[in-house]
Residue frames relative to the residue before (quaternion, step in Angstrom):
aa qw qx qy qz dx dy dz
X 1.0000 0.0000 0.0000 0.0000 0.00 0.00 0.00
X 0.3384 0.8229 -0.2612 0.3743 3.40 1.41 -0.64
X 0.7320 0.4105 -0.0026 0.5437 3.07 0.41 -2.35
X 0.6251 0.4679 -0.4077 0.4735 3.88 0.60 -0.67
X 0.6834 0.5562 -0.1881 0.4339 3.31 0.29 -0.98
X 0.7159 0.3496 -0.2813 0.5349 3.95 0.99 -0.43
X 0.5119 0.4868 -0.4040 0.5812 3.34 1.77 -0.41
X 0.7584 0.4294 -0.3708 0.3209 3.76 0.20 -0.63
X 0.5564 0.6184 -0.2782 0.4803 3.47 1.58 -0.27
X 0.6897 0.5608 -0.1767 0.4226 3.25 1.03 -1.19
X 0.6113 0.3927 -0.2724 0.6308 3.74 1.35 -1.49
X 0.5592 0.4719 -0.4922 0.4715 4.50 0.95 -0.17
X 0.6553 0.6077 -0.2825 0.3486 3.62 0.62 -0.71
X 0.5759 0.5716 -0.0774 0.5793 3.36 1.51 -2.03
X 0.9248 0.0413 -0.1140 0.3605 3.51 0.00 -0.97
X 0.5632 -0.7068 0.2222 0.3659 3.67 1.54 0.89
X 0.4246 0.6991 -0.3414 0.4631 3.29 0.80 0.35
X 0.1031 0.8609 -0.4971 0.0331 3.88 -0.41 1.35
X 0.6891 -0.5755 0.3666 0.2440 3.40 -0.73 0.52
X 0.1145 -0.8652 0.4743 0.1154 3.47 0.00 0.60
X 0.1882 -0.8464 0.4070 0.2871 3.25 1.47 -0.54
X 0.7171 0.1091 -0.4162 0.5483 4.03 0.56 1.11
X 0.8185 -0.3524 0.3165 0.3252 3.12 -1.77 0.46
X 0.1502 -0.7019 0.6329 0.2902 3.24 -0.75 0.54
X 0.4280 -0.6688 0.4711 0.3843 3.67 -1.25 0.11
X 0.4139 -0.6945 0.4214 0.4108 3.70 -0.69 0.12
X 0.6818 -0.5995 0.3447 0.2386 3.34 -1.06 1.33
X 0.7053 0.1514 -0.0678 0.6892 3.92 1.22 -0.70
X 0.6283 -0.6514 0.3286 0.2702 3.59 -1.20 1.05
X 0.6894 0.5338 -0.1089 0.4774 3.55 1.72 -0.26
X 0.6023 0.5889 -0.2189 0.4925 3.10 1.66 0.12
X 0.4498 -0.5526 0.6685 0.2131 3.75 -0.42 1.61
X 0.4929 -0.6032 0.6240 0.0623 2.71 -1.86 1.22
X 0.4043 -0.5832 0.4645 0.5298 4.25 0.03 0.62
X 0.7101 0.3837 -0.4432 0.3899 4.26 0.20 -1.17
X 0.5992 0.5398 -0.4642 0.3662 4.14 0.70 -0.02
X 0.7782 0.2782 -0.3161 0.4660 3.27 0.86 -0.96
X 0.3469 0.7405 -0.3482 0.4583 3.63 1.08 0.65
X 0.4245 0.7818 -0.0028 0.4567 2.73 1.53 -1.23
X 0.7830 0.4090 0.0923 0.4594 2.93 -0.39 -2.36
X 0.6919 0.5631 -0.2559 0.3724 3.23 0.70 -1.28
X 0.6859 0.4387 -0.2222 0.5364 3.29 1.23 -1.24
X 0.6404 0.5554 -0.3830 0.3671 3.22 0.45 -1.00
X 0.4479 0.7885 -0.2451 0.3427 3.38 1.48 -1.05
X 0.7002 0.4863 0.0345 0.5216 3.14 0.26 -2.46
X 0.6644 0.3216 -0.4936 0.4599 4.07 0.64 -0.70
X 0.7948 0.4605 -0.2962 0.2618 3.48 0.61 -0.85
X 0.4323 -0.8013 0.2677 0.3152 3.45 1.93 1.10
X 0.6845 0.4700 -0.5337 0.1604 2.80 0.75 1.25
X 0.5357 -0.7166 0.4210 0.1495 3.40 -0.70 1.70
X 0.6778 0.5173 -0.3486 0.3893 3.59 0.66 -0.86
X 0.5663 0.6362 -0.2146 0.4779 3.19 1.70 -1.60
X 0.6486 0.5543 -0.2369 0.4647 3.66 0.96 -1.21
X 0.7913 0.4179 -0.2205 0.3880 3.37 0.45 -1.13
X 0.5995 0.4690 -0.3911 0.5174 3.52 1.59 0.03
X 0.7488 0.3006 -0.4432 0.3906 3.54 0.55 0.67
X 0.4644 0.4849 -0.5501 0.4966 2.98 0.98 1.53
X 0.4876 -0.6678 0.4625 0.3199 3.66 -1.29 0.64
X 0.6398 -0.4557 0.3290 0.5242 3.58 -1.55 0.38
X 0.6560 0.5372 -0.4079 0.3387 3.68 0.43 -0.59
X 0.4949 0.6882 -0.5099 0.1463 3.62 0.77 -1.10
X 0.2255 -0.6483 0.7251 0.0559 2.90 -2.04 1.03
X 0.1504 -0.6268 0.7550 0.1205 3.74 -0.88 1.45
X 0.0411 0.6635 -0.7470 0.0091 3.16 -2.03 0.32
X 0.0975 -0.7929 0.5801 -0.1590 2.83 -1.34 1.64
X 0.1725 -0.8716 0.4582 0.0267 3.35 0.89 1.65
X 0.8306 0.2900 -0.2255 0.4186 3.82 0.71 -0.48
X 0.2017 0.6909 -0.6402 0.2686 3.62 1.89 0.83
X 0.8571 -0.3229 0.3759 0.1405 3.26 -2.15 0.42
X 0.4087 -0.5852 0.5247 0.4639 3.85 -0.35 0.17
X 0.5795 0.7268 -0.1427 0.3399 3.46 -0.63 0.28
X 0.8410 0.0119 0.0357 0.5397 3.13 0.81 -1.96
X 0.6770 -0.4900 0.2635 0.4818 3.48 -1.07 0.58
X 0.3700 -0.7744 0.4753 0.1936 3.46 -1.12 0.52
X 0.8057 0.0383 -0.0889 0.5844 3.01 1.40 -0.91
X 0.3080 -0.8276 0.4586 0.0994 3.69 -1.34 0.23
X 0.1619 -0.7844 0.5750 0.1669 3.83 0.15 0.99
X 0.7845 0.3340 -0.1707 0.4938 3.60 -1.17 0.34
X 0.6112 -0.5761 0.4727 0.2666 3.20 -1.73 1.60
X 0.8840 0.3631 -0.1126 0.2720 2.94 0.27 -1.14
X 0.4006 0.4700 -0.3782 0.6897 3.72 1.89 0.21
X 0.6679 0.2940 -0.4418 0.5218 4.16 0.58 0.39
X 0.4944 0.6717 -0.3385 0.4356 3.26 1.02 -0.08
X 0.7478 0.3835 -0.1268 0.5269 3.32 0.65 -1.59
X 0.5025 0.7722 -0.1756 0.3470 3.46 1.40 -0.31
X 0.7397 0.4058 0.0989 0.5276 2.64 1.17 -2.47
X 0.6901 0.6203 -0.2552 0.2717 3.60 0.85 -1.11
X 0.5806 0.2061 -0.4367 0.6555 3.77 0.68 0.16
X 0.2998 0.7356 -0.6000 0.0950 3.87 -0.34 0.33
X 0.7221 0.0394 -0.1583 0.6722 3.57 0.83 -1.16
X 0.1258 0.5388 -0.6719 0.4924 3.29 0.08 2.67
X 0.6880 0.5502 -0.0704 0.4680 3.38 1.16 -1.57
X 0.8065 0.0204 0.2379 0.5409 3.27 0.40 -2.07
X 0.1560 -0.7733 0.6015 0.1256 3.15 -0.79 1.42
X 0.3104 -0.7796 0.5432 0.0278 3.48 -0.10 1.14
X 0.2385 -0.8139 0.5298 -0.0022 3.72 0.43 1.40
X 0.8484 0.1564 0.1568 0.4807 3.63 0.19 -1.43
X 0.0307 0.6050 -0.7921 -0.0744 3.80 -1.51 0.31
X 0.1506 -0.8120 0.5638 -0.0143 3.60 -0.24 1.66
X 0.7526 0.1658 -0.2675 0.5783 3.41 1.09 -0.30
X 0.2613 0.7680 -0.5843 0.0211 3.77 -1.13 0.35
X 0.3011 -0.6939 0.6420 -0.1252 3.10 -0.69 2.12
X 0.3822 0.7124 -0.5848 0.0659 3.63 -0.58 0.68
X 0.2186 -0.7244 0.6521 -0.0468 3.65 -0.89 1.90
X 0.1917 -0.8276 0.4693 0.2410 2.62 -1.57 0.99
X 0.4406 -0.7741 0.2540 0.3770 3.54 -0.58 0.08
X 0.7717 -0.0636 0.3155 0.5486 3.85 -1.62 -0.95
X 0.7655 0.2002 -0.2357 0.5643 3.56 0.02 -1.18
X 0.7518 -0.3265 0.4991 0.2811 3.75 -1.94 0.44
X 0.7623 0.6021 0.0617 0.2293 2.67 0.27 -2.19
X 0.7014 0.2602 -0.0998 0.6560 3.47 1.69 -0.67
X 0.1393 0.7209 -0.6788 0.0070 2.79 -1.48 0.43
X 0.0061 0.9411 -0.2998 -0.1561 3.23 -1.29 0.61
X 0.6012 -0.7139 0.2912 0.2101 3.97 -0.19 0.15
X 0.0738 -0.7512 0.6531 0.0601 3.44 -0.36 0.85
X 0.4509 0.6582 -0.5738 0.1852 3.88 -0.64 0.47
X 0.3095 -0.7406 0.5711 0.1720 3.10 -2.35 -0.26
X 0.3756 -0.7964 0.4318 0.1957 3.47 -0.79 0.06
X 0.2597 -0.8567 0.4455 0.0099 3.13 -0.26 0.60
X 0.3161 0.8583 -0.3259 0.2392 4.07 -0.18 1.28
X 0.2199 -0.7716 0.5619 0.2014 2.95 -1.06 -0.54
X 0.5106 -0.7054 0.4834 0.0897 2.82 -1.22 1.59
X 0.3433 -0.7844 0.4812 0.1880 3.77 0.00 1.84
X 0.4588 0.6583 -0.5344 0.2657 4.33 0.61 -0.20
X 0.8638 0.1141 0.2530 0.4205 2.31 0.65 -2.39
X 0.4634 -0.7415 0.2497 0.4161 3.54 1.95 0.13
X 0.5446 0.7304 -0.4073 0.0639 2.97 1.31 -0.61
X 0.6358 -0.5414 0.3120 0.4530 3.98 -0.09 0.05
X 0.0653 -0.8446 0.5236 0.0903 3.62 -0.92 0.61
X 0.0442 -0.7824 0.6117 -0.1087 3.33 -0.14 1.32
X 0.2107 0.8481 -0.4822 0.0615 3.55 -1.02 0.82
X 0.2885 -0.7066 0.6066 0.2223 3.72 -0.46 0.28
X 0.2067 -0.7623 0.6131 -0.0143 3.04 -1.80 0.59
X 0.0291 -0.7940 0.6060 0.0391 3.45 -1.23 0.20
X 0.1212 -0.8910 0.4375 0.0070 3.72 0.46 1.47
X 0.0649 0.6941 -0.7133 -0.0724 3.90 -0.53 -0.07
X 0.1480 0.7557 -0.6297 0.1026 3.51 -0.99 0.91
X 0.1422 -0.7285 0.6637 0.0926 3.44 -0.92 1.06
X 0.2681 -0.6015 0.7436 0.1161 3.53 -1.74 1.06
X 0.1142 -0.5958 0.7947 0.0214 2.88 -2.08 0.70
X 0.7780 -0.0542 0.0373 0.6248 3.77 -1.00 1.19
X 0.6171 -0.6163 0.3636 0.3274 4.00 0.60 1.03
X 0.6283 0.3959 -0.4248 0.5177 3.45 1.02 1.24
X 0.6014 -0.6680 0.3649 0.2428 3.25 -0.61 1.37
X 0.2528 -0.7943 0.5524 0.0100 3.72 -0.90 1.36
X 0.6252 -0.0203 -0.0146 0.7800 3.82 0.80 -0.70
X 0.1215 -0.6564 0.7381 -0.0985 2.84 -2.23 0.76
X 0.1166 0.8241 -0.5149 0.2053 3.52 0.04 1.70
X 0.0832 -0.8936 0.4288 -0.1030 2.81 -0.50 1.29
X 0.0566 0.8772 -0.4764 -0.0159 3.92 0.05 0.68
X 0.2049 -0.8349 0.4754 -0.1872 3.22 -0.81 1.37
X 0.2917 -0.7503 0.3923 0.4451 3.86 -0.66 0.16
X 0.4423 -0.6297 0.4959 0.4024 3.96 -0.64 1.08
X 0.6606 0.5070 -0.4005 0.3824 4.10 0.49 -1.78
X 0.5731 0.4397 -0.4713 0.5061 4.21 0.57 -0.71
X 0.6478 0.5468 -0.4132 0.3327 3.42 0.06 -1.27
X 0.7217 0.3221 -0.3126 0.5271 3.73 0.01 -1.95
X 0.5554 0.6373 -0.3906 0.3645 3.85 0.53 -0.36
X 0.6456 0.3711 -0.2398 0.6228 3.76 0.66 -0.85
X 0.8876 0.1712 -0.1992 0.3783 3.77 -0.02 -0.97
X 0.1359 0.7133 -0.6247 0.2873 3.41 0.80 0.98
X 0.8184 -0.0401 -0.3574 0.4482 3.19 -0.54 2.30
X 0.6781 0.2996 -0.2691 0.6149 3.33 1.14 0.66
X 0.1768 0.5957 -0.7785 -0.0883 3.98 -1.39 0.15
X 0.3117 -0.7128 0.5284 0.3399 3.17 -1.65 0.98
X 0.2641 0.7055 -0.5935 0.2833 3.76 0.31 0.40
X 0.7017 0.5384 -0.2872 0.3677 3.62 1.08 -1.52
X 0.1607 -0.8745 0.4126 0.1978 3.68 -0.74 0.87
């Protein structure tokens, strides 16, 4: 947890963005807070659905996955190229639980970000799938604009030894 935490400090440092550590309020009486639809988002993804997920991102969204595998795409322009991405995922990984979920918001409205994990099994080969995260996501008009997402690759190739869901 240690190591998450110097990564989440480091990508606060890198991409200017500081923790404020309470809620900001939203500036008009109709505006989602960025840590709600954060939130949602996750809550979203446990309940495998990807299609559902991929509509609270705009057509523009950019996902980024700076610690994906040699190998696999890192990043992804467009709702629907994260879509085509995401959609056999909980084929792969049945993602049971998010036992830990830390989500701060920040300086800007607009961001918010996530400390958590997941908790599964990997449906190939059974093997368990335990994983931490670190999420930064910015929203625009309460749909999600960048999506960064940093993770450990060695757990990953570890859990899905004989399977990646990426493969279609």
């Amino acid at each position: 947890m240690k190591n998450l935490k110097i990564i989440v400090l480091v990508a606060l440092a890198v991409f200017g963005t500081t923790v404020t550590g309470q809620t900001k309020k939203p500036k008009t009486s109709n505006k989602v807070p960025a840590t709600e639809l954060l939130r949602k988002s996750l809550n979203t993804f446990l309940a495998k659905d990807m299609k559902g997920w991929s509509e609270l991102c705009a057509e523009d969204v950019v996902a980024e996955f700076p610690f994906a595998p040699e190998g696999m795409q890192a990043r992804f322009e467009g709702r629907e190229a994260l879509f085509q991405y995401l959609k056999n995922y909980p084929s792969y990984i049945d993602v049971k639980s998010l036992p830990t979920l830390k989500i701060y918001p920040t300086d800007d409205a607009n961001v918010a970000i996530a400390e958590w994990s997941a908790s599964g099994v990997v449906i190939g080969n059974g093997n368990p799938y335990e994983m931490k995260y670190a999420t930064f996501v910015t929203f625009r008009n309460g749909l999600i604009v960048n999506y960064r997402e940093y993770w450990n690759p060695q757990a990953f190739q570890k859990a899905m030894t004989g399977g990646s869901f990426d493969k279609k």
